[in-house]
C-alpha positions, 0 to 999 in steps of 0.5 A: 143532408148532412154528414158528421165524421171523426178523426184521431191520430197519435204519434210518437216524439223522438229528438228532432229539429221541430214538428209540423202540426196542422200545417205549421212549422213548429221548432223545437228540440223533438220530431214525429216518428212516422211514414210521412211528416206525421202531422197529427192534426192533419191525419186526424182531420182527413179520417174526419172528413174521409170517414163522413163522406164514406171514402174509409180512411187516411191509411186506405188512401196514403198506406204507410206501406206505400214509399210515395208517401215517405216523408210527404207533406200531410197538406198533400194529403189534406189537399188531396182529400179535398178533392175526393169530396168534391167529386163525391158531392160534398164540400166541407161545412166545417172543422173543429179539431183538438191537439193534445200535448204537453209539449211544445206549446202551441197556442201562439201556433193556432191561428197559422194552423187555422189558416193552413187548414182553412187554405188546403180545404178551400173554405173561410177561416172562420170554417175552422177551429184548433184548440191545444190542450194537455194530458195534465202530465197523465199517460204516454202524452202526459210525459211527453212521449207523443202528440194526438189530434183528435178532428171532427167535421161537418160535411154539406152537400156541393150547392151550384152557384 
């Protein structure tokens, strides 16, 4: 058996000193207004990879409401889910996510989020995939207001070695 989830994730821009998405470090002149580090990628693949496994979702297990969670590193968060599927008996097959943002550029960024992604989930880098894409300057995203991440992974059953 196999089981399929979908992520999403947006977040606002506000001036800043740099973003983290996927687990990298991203200079530039804006930051995320959010609870944690606000790393869109990463929310929208947690909800993926928590929705397939029927755990519910990212703000079920790390509220916004909860101050443990203020300011905290989302590879926490990834890390942690990881766990949760291991002892639920599933173990990740594979990750394919999508960032939208019209700024900062991020292709040169992609291979270090992939290897993040790849480290946090215990799987080959080859397990996961990040593309970036842009609104064509349409809609909140399009003028630079926020970044979105959208996440869909394939989880198998935990096999013995």
């Amino acid at each position: 058996m196999m089981r399929i989830g979908h992520g999403f994730d947006v977040h606002r821009l506000q001036p800043g000193d740099g973003l983290v998405i996927g687990g990298v470090r991203i200079p530039c002149a804006y930051s995320f207004v959010a609870h944690s580090d606000g790393d869109v990628a990463i929310h929208a693949l947690c909800d993926a990879l928590l929705g397939a496994a029927g755990l519910g979702d990212i703000g079920r297990h790390f509220p916004d409401t909860d101050a443990r969670w203020r300011n905290a590193d989302s590879r926490d968060f990834l890390r942690q889910v990881r766990e949760l599927l291991q002892a639920a008996g599933w173990q990740v097959g594979n990750a394919d996510l999508t960032v939208i943002a019209q700024q900062p550029r991020l292709a040169e960024h992609i291979p270090g989020m992939c290897t993040a992604l790849a480290a946090d989930l215990e799987v080959a880098v080859t397990q996961v995939n990040v593309k970036a894409t842009t609104m064509e300057k349409l809609g909140p995203v399009g003028r630079g207001e926020g970044i979105s991440a959208h996440a869909v992974a394939l989880l198998l059953p935990v096999t013995s070695s």
